[in-house]
Backbone bond lengths (Angstrom), bond angles and torsions (degrees), N, CA, C in turn:
res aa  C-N    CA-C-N  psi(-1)  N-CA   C-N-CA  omega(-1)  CA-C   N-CA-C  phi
1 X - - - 1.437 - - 1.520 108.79 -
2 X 1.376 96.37 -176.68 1.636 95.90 -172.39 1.551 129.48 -68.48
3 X 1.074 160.80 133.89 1.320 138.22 153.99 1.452 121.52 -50.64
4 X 1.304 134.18 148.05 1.474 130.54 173.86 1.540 102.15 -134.28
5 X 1.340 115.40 160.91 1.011 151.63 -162.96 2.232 94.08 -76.28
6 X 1.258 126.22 125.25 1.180 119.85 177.94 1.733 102.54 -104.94
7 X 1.416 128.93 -173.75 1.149 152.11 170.54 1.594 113.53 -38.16
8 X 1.524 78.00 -66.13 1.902 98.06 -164.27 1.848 95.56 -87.02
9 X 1.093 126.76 17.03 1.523 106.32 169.67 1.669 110.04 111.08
10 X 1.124 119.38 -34.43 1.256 141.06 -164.32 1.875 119.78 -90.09
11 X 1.221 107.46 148.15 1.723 105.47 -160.97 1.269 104.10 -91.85
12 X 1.337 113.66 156.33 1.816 110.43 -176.90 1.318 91.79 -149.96
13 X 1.762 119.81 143.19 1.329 111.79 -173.96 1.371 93.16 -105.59
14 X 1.279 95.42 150.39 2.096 120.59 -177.35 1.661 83.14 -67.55
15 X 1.313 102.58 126.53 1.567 101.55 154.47 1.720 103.94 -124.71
16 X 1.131 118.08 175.00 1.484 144.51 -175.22 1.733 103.42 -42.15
17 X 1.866 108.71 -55.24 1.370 124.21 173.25 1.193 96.14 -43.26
18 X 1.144 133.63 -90.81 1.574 148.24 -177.18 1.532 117.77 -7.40
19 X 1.180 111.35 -51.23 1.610 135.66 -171.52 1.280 90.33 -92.03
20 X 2.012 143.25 -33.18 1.255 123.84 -159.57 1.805 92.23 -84.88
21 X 1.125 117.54 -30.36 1.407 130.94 -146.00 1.948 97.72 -81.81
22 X 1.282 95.64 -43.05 1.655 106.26 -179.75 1.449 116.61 -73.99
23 X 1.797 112.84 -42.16 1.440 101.71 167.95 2.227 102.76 -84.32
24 X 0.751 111.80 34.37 1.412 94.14 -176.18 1.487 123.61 46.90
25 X 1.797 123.84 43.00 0.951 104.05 161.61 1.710 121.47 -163.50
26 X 0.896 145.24 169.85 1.088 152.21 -158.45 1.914 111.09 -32.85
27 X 1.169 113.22 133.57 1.960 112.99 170.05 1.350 89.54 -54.20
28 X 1.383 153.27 -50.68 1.180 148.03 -125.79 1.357 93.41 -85.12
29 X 1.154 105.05 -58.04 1.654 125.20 179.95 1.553 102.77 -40.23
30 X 1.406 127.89 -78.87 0.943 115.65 179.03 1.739 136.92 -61.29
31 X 1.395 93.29 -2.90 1.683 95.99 164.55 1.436 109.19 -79.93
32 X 0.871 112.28 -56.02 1.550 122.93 174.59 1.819 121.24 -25.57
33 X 1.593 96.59 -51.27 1.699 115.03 176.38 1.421 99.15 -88.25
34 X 0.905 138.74 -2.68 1.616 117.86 -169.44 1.865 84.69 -122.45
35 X 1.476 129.12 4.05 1.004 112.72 150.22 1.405 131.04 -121.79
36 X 1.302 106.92 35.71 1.375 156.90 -170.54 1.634 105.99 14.58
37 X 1.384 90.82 58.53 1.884 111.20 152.11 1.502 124.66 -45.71
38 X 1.053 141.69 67.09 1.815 139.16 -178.27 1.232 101.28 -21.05
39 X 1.350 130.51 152.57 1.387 176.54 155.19 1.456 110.36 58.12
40 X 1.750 103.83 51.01 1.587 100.92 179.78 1.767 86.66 -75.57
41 X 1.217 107.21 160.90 1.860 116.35 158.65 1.550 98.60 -96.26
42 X 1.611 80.75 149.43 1.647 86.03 178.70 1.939 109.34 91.26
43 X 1.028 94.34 6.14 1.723 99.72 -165.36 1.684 110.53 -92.93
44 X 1.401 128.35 -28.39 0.866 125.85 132.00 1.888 155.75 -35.81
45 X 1.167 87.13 -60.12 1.845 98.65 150.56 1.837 124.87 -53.31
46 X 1.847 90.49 -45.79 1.605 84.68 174.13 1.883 135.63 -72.39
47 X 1.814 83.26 -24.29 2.177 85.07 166.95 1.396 90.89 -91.25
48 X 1.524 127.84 -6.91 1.853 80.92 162.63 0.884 130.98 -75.51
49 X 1.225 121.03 -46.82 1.615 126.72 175.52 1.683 110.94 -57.03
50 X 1.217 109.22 -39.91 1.723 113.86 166.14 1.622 117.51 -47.50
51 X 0.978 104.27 -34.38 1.463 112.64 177.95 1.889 89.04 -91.73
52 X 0.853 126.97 -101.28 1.699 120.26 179.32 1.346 123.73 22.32
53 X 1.452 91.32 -65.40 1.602 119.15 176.20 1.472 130.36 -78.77
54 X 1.684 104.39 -2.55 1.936 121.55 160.06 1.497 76.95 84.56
55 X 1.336 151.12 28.20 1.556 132.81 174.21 1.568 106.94 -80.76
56 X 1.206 107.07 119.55 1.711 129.60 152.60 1.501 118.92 -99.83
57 X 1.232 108.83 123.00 1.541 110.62 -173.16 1.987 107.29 -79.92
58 X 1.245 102.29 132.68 1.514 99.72 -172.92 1.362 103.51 -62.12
């Protein structure tokens, strides 16, 4: 995933946690959508915030 920009100056890479924690929901969940499995629920909310959060899946 992407790296982002932190507080103090310094880079932090977007991981899965990051994206589960912001949409409120499971790492699993977001593995699932970022390997774009059809008809998870909840799969919508997670590329929004994925997108929100500048996440590109490596």
């Amino acid at each position: 995933m992407a790296a982002v920009q932190t507080d103090d100056g310094g880079d932090h890479r977007l991981t899965m946690a990051d994206v589960a924690a912001a949409a409120g929901v499971s790492t699993a969940l977001v593995s699932i959508v970022m390997r774009e499995v059809s008809g998870a629920s909840g799969a919508t909310r997670v590329r929004q915030v994925a997108d929100d959060l500048g996440c590109v899946p490596d």
